[in-house]
Backbone as JSON, one array per atom type, in Angstrom:
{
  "sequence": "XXXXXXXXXXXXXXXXXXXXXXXXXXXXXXXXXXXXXXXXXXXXXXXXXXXXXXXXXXXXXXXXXXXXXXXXXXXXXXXXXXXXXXXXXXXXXXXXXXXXXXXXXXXXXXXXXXXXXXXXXXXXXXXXXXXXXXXXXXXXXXXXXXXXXXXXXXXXXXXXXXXXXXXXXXXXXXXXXXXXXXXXXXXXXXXXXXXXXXXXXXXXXXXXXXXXXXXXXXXXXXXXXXXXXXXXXXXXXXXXX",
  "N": [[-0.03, -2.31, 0.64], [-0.11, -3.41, -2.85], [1.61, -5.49, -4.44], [3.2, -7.22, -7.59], [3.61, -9.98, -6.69], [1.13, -10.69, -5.71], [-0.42, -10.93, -7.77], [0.08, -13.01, -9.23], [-0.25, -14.83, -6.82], [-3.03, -14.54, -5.75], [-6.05, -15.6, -5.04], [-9.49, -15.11, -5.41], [-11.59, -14.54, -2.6], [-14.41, -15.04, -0.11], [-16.03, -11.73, 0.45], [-16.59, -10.22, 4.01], [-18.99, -9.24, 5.5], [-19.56, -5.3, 6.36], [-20.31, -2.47, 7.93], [-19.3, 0.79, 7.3], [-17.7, 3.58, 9.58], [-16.53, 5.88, 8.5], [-16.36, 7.28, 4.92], [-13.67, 7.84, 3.3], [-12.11, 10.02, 1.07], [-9.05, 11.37, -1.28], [-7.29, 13.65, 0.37], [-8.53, 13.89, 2.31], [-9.73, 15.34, 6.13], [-9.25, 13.91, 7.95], [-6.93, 12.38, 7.41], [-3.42, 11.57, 8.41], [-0.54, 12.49, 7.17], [2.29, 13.29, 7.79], [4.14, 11.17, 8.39], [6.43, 10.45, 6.88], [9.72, 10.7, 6.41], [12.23, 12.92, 4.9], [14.22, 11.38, 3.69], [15.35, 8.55, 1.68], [13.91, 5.57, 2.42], [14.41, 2.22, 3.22], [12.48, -1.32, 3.0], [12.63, -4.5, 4.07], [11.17, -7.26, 3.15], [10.23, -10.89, 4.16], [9.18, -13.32, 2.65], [6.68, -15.78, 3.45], [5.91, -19.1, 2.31], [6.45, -19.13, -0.05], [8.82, -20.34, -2.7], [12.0, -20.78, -0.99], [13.9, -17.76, -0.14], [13.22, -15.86, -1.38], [12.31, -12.24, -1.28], [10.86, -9.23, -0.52], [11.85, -5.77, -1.5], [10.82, -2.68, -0.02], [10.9, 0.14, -1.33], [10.6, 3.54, -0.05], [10.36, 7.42, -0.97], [10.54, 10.89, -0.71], [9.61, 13.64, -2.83], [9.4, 15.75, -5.6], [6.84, 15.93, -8.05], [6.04, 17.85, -11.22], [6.43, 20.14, -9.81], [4.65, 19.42, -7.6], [4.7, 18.27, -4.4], [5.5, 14.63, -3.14], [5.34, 10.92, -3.02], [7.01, 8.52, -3.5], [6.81, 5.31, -4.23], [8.74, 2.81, -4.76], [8.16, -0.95, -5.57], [10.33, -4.49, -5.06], [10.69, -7.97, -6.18], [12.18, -10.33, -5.24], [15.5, -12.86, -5.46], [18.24, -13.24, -4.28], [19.89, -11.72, -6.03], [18.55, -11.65, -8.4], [16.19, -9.75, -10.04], [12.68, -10.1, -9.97], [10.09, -8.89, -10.69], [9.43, -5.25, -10.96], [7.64, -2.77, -9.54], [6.15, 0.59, -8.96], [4.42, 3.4, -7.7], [3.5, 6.31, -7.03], [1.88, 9.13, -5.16], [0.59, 12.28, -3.99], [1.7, 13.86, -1.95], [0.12, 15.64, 0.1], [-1.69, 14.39, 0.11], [-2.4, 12.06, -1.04], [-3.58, 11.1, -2.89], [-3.06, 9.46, -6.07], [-1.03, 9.42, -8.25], [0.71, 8.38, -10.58], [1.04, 4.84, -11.73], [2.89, 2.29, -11.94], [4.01, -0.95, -13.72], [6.18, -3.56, -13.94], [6.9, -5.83, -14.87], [6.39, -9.72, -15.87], [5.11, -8.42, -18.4], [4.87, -5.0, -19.46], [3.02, -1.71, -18.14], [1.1, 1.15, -17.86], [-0.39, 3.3, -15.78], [-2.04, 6.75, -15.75], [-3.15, 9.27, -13.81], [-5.68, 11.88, -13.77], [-7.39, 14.68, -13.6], [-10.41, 13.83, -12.68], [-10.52, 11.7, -14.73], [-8.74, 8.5, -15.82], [-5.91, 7.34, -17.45], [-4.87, 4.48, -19.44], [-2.34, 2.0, -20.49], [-0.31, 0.35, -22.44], [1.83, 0.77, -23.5], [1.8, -0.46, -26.34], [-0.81, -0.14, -27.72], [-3.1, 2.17, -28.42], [-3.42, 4.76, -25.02], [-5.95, 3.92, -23.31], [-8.45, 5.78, -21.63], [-10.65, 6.13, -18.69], [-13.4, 7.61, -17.27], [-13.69, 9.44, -13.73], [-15.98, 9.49, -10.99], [-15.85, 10.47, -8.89], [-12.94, 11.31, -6.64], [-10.28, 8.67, -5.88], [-8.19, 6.66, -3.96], [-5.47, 4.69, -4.34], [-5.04, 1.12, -4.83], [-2.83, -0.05, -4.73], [-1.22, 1.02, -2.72], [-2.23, 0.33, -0.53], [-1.19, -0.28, 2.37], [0.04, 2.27, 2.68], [-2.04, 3.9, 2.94], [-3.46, 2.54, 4.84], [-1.38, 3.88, 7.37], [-1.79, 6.15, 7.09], [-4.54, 6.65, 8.68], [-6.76, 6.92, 11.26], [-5.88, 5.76, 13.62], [-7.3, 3.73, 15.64], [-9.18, 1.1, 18.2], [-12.07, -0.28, 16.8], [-12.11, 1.59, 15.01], [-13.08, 2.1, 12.05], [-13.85, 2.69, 8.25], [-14.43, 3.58, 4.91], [-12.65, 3.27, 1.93], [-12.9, 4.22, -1.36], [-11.09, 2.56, -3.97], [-8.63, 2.65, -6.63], [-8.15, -0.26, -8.62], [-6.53, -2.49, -10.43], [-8.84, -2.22, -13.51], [-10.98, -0.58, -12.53], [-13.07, 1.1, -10.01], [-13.32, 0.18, -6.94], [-14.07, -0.4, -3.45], [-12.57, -0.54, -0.38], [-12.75, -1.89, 2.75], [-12.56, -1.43, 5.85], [-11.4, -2.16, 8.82], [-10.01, -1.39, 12.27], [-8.88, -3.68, 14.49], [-7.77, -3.6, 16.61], [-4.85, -2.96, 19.41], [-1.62, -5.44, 19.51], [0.71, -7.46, 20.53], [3.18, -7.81, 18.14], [5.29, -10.53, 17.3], [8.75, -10.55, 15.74], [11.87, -10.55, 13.86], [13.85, -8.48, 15.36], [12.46, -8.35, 17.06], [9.81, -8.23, 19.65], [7.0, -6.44, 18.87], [4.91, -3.6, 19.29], [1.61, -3.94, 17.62], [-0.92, -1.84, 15.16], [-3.62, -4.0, 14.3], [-4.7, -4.55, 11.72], [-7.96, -5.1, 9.34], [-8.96, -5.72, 6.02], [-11.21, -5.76, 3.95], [-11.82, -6.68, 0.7], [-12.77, -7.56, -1.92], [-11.14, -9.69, -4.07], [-8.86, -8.95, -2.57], [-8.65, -8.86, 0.15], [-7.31, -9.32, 3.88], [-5.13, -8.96, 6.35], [-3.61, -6.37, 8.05], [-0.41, -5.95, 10.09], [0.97, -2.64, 11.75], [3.04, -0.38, 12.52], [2.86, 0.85, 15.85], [3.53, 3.41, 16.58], [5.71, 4.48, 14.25], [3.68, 3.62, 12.46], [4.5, 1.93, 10.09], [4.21, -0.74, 7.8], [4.63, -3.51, 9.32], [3.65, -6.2, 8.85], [1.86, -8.86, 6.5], [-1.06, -10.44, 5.88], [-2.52, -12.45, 3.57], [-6.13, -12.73, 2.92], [-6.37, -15.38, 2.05], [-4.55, -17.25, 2.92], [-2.04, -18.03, 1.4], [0.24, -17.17, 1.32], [3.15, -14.94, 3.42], [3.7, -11.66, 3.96], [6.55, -10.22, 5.9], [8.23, -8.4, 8.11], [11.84, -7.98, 7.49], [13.92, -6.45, 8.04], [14.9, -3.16, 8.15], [13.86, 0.48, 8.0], [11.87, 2.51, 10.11], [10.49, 1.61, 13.27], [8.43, 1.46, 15.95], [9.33, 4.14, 17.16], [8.39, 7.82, 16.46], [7.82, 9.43, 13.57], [8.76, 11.93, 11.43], [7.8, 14.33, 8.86], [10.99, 16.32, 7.56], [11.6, 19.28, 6.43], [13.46, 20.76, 4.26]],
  "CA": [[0.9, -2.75, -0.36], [-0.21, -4.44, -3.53], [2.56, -5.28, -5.62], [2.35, -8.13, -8.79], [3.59, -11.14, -6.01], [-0.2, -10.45, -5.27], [-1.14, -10.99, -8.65], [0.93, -14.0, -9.05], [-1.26, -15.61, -5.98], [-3.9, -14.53, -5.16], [-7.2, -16.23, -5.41], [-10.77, -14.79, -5.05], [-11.62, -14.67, -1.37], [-15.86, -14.11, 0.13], [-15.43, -10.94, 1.47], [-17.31, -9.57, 4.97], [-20.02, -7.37, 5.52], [-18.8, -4.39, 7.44], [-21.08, -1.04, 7.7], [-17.84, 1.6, 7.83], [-18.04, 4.74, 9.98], [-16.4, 7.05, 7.14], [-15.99, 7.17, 3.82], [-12.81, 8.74, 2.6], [-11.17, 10.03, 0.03], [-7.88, 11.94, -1.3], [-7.46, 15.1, 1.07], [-9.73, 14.21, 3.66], [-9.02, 15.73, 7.24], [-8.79, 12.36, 8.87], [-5.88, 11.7, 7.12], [-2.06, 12.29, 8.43], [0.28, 11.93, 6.38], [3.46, 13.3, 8.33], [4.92, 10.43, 9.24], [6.85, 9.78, 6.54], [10.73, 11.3, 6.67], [12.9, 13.33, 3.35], [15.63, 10.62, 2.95], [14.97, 7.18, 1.03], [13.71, 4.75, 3.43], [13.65, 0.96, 2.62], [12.05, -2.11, 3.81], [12.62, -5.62, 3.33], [10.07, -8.5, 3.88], [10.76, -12.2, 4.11], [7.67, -13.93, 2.09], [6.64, -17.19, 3.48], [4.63, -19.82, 1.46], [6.7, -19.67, -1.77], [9.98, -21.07, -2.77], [12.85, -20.09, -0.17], [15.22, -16.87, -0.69], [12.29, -14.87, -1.95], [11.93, -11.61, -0.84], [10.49, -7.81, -1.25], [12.1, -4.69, -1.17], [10.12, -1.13, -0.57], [11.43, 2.0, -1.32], [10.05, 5.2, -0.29], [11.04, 8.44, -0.81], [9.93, 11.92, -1.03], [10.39, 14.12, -3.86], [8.37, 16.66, -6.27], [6.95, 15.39, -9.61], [6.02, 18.92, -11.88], [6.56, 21.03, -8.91], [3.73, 18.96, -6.56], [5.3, 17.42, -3.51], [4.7, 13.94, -3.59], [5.84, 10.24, -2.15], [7.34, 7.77, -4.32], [7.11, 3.94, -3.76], [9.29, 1.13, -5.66], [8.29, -2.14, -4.91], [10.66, -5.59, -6.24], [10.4, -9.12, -5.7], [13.78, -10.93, -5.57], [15.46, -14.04, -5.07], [19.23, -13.4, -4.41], [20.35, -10.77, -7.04], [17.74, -11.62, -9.4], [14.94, -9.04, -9.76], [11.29, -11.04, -11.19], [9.5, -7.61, -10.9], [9.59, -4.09, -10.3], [6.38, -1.99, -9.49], [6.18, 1.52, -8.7], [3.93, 4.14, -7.91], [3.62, 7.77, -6.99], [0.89, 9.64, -4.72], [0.49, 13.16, -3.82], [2.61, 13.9, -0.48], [-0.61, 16.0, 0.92], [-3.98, 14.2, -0.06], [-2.56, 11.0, -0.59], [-3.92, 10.89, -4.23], [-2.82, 9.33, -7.0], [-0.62, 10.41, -9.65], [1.4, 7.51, -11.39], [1.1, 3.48, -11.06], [3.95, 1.59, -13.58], [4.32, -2.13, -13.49], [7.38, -3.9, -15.05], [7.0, -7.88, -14.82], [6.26, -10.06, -17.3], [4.61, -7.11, -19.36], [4.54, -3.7, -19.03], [2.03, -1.36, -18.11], [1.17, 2.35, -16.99], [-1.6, 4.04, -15.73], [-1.59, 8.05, -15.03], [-4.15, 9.97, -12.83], [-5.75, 13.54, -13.93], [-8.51, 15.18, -12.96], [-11.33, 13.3, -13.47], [-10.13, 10.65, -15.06], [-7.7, 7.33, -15.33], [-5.42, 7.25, -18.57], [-4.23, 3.22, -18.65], [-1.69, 1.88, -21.26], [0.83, -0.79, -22.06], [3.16, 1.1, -24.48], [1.69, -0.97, -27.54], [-2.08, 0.44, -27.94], [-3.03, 3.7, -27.7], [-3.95, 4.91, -23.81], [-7.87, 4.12, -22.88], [-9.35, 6.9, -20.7], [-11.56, 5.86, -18.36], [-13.82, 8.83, -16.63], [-13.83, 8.92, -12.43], [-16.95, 10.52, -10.54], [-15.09, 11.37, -7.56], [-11.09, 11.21, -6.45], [-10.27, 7.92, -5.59], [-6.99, 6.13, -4.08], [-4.79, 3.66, -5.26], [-4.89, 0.33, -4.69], [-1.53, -0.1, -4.68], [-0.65, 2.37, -1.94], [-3.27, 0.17, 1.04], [-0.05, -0.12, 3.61], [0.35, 3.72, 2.92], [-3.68, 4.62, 3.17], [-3.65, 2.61, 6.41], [-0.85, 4.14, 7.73], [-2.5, 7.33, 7.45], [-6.09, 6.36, 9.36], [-6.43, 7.73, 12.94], [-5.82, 4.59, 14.25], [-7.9, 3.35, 17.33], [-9.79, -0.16, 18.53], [-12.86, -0.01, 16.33], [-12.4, 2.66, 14.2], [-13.62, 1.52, 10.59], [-13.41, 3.1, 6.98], [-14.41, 2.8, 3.33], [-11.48, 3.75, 1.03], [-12.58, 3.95, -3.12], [-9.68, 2.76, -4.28], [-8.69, 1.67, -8.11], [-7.83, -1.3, -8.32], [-6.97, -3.02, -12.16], [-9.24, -0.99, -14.16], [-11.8, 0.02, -12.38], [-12.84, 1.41, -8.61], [-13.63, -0.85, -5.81], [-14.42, -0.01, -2.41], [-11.59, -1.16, 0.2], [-13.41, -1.89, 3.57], [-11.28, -1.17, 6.84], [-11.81, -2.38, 10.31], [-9.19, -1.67, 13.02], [-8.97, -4.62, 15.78], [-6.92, -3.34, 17.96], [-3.21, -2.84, 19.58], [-1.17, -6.68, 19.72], [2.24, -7.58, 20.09], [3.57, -9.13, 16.72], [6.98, -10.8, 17.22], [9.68, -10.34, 14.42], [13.04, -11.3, 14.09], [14.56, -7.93, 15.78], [12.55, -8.52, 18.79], [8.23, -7.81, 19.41], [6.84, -4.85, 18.69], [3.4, -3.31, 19.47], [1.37, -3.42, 16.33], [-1.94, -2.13, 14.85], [-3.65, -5.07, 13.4], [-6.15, -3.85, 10.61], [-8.77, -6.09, 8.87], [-9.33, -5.03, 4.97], [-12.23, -6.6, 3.06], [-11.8, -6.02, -0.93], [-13.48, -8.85, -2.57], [-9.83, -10.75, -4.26], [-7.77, -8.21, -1.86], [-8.92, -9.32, 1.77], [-6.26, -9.37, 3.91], [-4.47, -8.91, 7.76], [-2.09, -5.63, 8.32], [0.02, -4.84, 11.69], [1.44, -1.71, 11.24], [4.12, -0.21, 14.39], [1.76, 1.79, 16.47], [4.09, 4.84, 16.54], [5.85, 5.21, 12.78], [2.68, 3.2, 11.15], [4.86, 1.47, 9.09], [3.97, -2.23, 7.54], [5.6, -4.98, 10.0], [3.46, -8.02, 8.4], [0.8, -8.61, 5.89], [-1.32, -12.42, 5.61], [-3.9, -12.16, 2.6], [-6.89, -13.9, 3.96], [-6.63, -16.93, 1.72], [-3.36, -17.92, 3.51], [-1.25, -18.67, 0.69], [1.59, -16.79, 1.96], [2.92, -14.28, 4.29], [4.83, -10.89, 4.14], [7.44, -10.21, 7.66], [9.68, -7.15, 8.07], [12.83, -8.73, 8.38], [15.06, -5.05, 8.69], [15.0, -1.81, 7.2], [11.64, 1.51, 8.19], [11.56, 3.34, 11.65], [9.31, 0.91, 14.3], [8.69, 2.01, 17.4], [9.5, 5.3, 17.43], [7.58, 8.73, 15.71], [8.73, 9.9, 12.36], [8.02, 13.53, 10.92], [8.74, 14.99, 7.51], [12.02, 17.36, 7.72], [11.85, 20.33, 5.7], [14.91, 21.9, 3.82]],
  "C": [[0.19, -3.76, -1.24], [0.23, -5.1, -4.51], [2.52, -6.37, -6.11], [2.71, -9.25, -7.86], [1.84, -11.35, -5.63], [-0.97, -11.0, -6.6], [-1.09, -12.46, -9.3], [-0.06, -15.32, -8.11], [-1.9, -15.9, -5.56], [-4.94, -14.95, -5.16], [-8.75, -15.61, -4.99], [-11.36, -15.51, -2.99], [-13.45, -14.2, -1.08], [-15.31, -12.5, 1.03], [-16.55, -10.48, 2.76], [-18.15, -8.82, 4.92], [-19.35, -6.62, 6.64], [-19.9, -3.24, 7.28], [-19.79, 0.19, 8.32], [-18.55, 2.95, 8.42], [-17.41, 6.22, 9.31], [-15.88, 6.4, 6.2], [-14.71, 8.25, 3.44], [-11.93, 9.0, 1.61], [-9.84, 11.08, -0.08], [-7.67, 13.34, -0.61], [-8.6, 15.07, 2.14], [-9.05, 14.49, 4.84], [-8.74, 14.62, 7.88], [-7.78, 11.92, 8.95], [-4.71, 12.13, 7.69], [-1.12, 11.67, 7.5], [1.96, 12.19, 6.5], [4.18, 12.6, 8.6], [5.87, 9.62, 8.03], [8.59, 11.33, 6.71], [11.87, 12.02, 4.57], [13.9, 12.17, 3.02], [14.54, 9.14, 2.53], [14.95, 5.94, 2.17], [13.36, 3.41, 2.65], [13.37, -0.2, 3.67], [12.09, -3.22, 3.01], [11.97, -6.66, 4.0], [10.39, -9.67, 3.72], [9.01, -12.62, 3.47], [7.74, -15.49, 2.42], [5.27, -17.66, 2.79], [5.25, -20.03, -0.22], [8.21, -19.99, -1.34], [11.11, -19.46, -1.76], [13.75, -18.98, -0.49], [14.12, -15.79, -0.97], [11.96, -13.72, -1.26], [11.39, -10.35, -1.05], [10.99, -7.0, -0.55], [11.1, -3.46, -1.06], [10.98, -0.07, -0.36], [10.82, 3.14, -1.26], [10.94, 6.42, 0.11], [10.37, 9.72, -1.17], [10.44, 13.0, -1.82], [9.23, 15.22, -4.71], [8.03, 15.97, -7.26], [6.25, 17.26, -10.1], [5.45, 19.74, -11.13], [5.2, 20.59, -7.28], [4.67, 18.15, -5.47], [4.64, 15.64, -3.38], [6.07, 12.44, -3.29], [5.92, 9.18, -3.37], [7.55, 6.12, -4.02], [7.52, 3.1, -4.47], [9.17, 0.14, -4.77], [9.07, -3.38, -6.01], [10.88, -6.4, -5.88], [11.38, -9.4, -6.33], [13.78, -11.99, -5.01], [17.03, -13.67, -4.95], [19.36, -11.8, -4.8], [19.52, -10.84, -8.13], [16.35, -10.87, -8.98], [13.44, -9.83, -10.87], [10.28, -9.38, -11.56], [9.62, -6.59, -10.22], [8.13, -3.44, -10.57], [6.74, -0.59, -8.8], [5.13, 2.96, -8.62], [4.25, 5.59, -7.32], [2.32, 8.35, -6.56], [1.43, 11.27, -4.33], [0.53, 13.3, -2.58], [1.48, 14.09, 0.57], [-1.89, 15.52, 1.16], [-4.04, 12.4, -0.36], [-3.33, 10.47, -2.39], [-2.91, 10.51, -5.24], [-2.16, 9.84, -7.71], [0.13, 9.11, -10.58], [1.53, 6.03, -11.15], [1.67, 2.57, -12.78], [3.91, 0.63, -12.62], [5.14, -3.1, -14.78], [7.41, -5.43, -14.26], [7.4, -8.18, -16.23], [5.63, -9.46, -18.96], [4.79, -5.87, -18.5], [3.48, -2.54, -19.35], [2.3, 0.03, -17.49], [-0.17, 2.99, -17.0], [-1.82, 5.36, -14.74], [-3.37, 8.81, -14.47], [-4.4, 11.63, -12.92], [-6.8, 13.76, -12.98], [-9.67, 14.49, -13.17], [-11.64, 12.09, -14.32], [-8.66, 9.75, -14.8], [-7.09, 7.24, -16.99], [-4.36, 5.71, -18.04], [-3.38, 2.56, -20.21], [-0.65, 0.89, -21.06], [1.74, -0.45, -23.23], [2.94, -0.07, -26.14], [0.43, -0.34, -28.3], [-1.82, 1.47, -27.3], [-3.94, 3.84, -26.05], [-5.46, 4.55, -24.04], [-7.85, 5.23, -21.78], [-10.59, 6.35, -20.0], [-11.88, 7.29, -16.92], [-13.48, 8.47, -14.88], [-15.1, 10.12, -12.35], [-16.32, 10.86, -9.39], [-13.74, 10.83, -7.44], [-11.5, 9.9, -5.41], [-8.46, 7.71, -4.95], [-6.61, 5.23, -5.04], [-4.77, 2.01, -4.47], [-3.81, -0.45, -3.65], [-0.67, -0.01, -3.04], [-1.21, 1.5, -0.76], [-2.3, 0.53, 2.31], [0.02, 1.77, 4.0], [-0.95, 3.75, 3.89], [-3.61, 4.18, 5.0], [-2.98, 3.6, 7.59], [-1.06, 5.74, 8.01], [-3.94, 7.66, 8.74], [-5.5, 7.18, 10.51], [-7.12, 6.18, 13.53], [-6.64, 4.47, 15.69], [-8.45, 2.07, 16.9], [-10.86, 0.26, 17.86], [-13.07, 0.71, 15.2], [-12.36, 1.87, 12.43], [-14.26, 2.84, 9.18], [-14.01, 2.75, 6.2], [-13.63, 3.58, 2.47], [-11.93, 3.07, -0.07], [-11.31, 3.67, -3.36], [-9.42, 2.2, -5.95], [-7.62, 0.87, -8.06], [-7.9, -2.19, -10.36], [-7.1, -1.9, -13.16], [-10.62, -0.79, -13.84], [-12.09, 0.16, -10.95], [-13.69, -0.14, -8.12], [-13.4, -0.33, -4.4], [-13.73, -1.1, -1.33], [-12.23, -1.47, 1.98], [-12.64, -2.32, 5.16], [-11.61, -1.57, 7.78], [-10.59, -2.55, 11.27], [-9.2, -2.38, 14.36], [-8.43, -3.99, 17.19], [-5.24, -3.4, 17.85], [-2.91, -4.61, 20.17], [-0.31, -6.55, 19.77], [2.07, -8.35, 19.01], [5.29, -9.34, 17.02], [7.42, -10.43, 15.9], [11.25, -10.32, 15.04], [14.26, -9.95, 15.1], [13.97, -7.7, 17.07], [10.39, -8.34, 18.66], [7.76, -6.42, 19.91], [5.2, -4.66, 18.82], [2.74, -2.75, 18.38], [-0.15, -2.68, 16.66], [-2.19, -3.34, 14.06], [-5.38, -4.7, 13.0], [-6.99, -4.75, 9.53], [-9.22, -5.09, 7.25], [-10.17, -6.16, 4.27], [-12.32, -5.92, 1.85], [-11.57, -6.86, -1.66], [-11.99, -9.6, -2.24], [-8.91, -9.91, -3.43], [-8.06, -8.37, -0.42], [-8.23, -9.82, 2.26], [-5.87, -8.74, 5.3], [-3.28, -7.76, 7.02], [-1.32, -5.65, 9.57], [0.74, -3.96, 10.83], [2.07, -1.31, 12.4], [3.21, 0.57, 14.54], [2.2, 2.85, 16.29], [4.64, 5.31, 14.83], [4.58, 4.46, 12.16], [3.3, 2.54, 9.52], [4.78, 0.05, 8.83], [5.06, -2.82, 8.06], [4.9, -6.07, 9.13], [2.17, -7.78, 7.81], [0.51, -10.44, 5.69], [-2.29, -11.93, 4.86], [-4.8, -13.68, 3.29], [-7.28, -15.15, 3.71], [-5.57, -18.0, 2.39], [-2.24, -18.53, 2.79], [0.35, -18.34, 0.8], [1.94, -15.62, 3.01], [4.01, -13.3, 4.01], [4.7, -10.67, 5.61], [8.35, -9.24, 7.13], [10.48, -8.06, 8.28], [14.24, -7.61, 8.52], [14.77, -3.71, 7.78], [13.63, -1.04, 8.34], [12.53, 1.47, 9.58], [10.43, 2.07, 12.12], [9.38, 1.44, 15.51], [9.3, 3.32, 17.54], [8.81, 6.31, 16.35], [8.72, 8.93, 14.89], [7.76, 11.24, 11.84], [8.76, 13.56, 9.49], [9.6, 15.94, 8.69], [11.4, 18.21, 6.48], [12.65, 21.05, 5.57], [14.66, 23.05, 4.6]]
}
């Protein structure tokens, strides 16, 4: 998950050396990506480190965009009833690729995903085009990407991912299985180590649905916490009509 509260706080971090044991990208076999379910699933995080009340919603849901199957994520940072931003992207259900990344803050922005290239725009200038040499992820999406891995003690990654406007190489290292408390009781996480320069950063994820319980970016300035919503502890499958 990298939605604009990230952008908002984050500060340049050194990042690790790591030597990863694959490189992967959109459609690689490594990946699963079953575990997400057809109805609208949301999740809400408690953010500590900034002013009190503050929290984030995610929404995912699965849906087609021009006949491709394909997983839809709104993310929005609230305080009450007041929304400060909405972010949203859109990946490709089977490969996990890219297709749409909108951001509605204090400006707005959009940047769409073809073949080959990155078309990036803020609805005032005309789109830039910038080329890709190979299929990359999204940034955006990390909570997903992890949530895909073939999780084990050790197992380590390098995920291209774009990031801004231009790629960057996301650098994975899985620690191991921990309990992480949380407010509906403690749950047995993964806890995944990502090195990506200003994006370096602590996941657990539930061992069985792989869905984000808690995220600490590694400068410590604040902290996302499930505090209800998402499947934990138990497997989740797509349904099919």
């Amino acid at each position: 998950m990298r939605i604009a509260l990230f952008a908002f706080l984050l500060a340049a971090a050194p990042a690790a050396a790591q030597t990863p044991a694959d490189t992967l990208r959109p459609g690689s076999p490594s990946l699963r990506t079953a575990h997400y379910t057809d109805r609208e699933d949301a999740m809400e995080f408690m953010v500590d480190g900034v002013p009190s009340g503050m929290i984030v919603l995610l929404t995912t849901r699965l849906g087609e965009r021009d006949g491709v199957p394909v997983i839809t994520r709104t993310e929005r940072i609230m305080e009450g009833k007041t929304v400060f931003s909405t972010d949203s992207f859109v990946v490709a259900r089977a490969t996990l690729a890219p297709v749409l990344l909108a951001r509605y803050g204090s400006g707005r922005s959009a940047t769409e995903f073809r073949d080959g290239e990155v078309r990036t725009g803020d609805g005032h200038r005309p789109m830039v085009t910038h080329p890709l040499a190979a299929p990359v992820f999204l940034g955006a999406a990390m909570d997903m990407l992890l949530g895909a891995l073939p999780l084990e003690a050790g197992y380590a990654a390098a995920l291209p991912v774009w990031e801004g406007s231009s790629v960057a190489v996301a650098r994975v290292h899985v620690s191991g299985l921990e309990p992480l408390a949380l407010a509906a009781g403690t749950r047995s996480a993964w806890r995944v180590e990502v090195r990506q320069s200003d994006h370096d950063g602590t996941y657990w994820l539930d061992q069985e649905s792989r869905t984000l319980l808690r995220y600490d970016p590694a400068n410590g300035e604040y902290r996302l916490t499930r505090r209800r919503g998402g499947a934990v502890s138990a497997p989740a499958t797509i349904r099919t009509r």
